[in-house]
N, C-alpha and C positions, 0 to 999 in steps of 0.2 A: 179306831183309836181316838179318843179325846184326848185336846189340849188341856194339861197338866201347869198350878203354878207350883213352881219348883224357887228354890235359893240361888242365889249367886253362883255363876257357874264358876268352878276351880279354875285358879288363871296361872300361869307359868312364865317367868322371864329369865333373862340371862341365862349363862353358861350355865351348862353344867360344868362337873370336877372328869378332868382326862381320866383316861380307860384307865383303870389300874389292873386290870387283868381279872379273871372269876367270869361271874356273868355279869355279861355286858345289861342287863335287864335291870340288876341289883339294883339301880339307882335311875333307873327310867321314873319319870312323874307321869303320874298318871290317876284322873277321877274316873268314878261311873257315874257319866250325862246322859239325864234322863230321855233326851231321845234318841238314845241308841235303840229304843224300843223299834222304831221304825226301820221299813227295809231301806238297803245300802242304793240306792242310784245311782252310783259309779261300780256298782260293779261289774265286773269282765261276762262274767254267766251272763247278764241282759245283756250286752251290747257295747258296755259303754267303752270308751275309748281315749286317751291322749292324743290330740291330732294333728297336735303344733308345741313349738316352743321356740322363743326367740335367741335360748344358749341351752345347751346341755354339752357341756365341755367335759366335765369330770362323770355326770352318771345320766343316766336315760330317762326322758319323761314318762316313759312306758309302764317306770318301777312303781311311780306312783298308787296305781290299781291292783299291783298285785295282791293276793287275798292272804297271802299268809304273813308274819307280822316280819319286818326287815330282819334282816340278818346282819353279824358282823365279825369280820375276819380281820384281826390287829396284822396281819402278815401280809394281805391282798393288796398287792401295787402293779400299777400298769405302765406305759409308756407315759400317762397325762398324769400321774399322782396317783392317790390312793384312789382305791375301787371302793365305791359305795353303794347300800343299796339303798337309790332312793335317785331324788333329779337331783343335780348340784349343776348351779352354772361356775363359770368362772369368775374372779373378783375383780371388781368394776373398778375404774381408777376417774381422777379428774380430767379438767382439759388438758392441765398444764403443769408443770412444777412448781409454777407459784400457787397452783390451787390442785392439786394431787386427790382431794376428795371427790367422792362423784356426789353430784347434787341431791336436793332432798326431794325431786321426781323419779328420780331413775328406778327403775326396777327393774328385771327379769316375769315374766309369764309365759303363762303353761296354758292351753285352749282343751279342755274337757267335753266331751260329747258325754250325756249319761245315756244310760243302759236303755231309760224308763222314763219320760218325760213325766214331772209331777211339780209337786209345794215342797220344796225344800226346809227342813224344822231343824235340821242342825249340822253344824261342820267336824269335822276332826281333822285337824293340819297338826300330822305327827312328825318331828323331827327326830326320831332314833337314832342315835350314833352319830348324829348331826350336835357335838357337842360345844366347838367353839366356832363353826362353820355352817350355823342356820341364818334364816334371815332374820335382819334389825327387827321384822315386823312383816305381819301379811296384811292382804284384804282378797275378796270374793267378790265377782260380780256374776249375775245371773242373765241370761237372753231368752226370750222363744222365738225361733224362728224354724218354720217348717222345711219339710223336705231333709234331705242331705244335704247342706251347707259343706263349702270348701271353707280352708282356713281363710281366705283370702275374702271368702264373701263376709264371715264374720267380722272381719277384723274392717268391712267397708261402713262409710259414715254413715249410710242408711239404718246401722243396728242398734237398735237402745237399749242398752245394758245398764241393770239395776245394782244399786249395792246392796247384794247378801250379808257381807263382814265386812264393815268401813273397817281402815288403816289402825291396827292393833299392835301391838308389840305380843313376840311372843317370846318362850325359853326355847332353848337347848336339851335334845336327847328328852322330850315330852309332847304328851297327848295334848295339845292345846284344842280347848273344845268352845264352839261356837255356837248357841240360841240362834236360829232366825225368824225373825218375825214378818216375812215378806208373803201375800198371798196372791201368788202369782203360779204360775204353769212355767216350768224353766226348763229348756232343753240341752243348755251350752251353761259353763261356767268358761270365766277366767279367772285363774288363781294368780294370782299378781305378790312374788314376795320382792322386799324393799331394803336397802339395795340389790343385791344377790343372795346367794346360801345354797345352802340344801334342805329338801323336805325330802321322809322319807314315805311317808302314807298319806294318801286323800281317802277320804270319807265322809259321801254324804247321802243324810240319811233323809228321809221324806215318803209323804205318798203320791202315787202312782197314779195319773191324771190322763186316762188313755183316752185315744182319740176315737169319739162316740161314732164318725162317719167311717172308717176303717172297722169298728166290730159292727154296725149294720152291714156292710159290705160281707164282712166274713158268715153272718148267717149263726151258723152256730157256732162256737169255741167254745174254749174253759172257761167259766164262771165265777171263779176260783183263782185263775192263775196270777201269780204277781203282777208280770208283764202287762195283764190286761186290767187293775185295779184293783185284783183282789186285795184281802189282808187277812194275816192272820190275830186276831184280837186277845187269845191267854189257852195257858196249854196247862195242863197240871203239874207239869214236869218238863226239866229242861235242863236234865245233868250232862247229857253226854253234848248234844247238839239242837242249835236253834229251831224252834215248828215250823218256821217261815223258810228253811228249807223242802219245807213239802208242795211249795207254790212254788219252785223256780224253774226256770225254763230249762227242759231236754231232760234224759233220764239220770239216776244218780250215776256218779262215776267210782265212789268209793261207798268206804261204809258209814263215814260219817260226814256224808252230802246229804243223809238224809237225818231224820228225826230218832231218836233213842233214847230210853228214858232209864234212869235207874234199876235194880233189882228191886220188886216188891217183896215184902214181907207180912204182905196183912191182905183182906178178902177186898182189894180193894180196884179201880182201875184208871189207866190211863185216858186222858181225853187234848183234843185239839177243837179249840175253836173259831171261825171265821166268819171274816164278813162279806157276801160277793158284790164283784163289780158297782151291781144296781140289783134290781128287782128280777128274779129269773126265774125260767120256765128249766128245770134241772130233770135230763132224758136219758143220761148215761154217766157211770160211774168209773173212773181206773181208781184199784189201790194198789201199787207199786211197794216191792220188798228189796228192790232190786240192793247187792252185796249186805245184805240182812240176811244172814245165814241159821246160826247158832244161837240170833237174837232178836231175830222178828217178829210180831204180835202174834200173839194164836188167832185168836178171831177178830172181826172189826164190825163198829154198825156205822152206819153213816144216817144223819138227821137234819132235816132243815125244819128252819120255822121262819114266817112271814111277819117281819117288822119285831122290834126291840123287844115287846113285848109278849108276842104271839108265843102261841105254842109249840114244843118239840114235836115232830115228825115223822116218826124212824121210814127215813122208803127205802134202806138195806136194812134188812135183821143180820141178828149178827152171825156170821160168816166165817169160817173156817180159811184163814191163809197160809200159802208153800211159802217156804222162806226162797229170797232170790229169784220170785215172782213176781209180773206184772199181772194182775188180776183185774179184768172185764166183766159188767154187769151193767145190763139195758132193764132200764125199768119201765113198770109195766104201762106207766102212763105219768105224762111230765107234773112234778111234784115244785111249784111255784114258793120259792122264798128271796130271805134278803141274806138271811144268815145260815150257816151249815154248822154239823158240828162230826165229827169220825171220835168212837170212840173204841179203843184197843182193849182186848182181855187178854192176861192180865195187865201187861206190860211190853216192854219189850221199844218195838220202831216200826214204822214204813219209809219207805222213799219219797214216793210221792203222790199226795191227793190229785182227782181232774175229774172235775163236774162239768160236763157237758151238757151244755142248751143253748139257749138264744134270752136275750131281752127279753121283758114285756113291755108291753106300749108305756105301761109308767117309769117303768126302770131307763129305758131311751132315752122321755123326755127329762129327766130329772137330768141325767150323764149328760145330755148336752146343753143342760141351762147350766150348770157347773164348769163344764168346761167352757162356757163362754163367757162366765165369770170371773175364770181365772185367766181369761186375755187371751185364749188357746184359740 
């Protein structure tokens, strides 16, 4: 995926107007930011995680990552106030009564591990139903620091953490979307809102910056796979559900975990296209149908070609698929590219693509002069 210039991103402040009842959505603000093109690095599927938080009084910083978009229940109250879905601390007060405000440092933060270590291109700090009760304003700061970090080592004065989102003001009950232009390898965020509030969604979106000494070590893996730097770069179709579901780690769980594309009406066909990791040596193929029933591809071919320009490939012809099948094919001898492409007859979905191989010497050196680049 190349960096795009795009227009001012849509910006959001103040309250919204109290729930009047209907759907709670009808008055959500909300753009499409252009790098939502990129995969989610906070999300649950890879890894990622909430691993701290200095309050969560009213709602859990867990809520953050969930993948499905908040929810809201006008009737749902607990022992501490209303239930939310999303993190809410409690509301910060001053020293004293003669000074009852709390000062213009104070905030509340939230400590993010992602899924996927990579280059962060953009934020989404959604406050849903967070309508007179978000923060004054956020910021984002990014770290890399290997291994598995406790909160505690994070938060120690050895760590240099970069600002992703300087100090923003944002609205209420809206998608407030962030540009970042930082090129850096980030494994940890801290989401810092100002004074207090609630958020109810984090999202951040980027690529995938894996660690070149961890896949020499592993030999062969997917080529392909999100976790390990794939991407997916344009699909023909994309009504039911995203193609970069086809790169995500473990097998699907439903039926739109994976990819499905419209009914065709014309002599025409579906395609997904990718970019691998680095340069590879591709020895084995899975194409996964899995809860694709009634609506899974008929046949598939699968094609690489070597560098931007080079030519298509085909080293699967195309192939007859069981719906709610994972299907296996060893090929007859390793078929070297950058890019791949699977394409479905007529239509229909898979679950998931998984190109198995290994580097080659130039794909290696390239991934680790990159990631050493990016400060990794």
């Amino acid at each position: 995926m190349t960096a795009q210039h795009q227009s001012p991103l849509a910006r959001f402040t103040g309250d919204a107007n109290p729930y009047g009842g209907g759907d709670p959505y009808a008055d959500h603000r909300s753009a499409d930011f252009p790098f939502t093109q990129y995969a989610n690095l906070a999300d649950r599927q890879l890894g990622a995680g909430v691993i701290a938080a200095n309050d969560e009084f009213f709602a859990q910083r867990e809520n953050l990552l969930l993948p499905e978009r908040a929810e809201f229940d006008p009737e749902h109250f607990g022992h501490k106030g209303k239930i939310m879905d999303g993190w809410e601390t409690r509301r910060r007060r001053g020293a004293s009564a003669g000074h009852p405000w709390p000062t213009a440092d104070d905030h509340d933060w939230a400590l993010v591990r992602l899924g996927a270590p990579g280059v962060v291109r953009g934020i989404v700090i959604d406050t849903a139903h967070f309508r007179g009760n978000y923060p004054q304003a956020v910021s984002v700061e990014g770290a890399s620091v290997p291994g598995s970090p406790s909160p505690e080592e994070l938060l120690a004065d050895d760590v240099k953490w970069t600002t992703l989102v300087p100090r923003t003001a944002v609205g209420g009950h809206a998608a407030n979307g962030f540009a970042v232009d930082v090129e850096q390898r980030i494994t940890h965020l801290r989401v810092n809102q100002h004074p207090d509030g609630g958020i109810a969604r984090l999202r951040v979106y980027g690529e995938v910056v894996p660690d070149p000494q961890w896949l020499s070590v592993l030999g062969t893996f997917d080529v392909v796979a999100l976790e390990n730097g794939g991407q997916v770069e344009d699909a023909s179709n994309l009504f039911y559900s995203p193609a970069t579901n086809t790169i995500q780690p473990g097998r699907s769980r439903k039926m739109d975990d994976g990819w499905e594309t419209r009914r065709r009406r014309d002599q025409g066909h579906d395609w997904i296209r990718y970019q691998l990791v680095a340069r590879s040596e591709v020895r084995a193929i899975e194409i996964d149908t899995a809860y694709l029933k009634g609506n899974s591809a008929g046949w598939a071919s699968v094609s690489v070609r070597d560098g931007v320009d080079g030519e298509w490939v085909e080293v699967l012809p195309r192939t007859r698929l069981q719906p709610d099948t994972n299907h296996r094919f060893v090929l007859a001898g390793p078929s070297v590219g950058t890019h791949a492409r699977v394409d479905i007859f007529p239509d229909g979905g898979i679950s998931r693509l998984r190109l198995f191989g290994s580097l080659t010497e130039e794909g290696a050196a390239r991934l680790a002069a990159r990631h050493q680049e990016l400060g990794g």
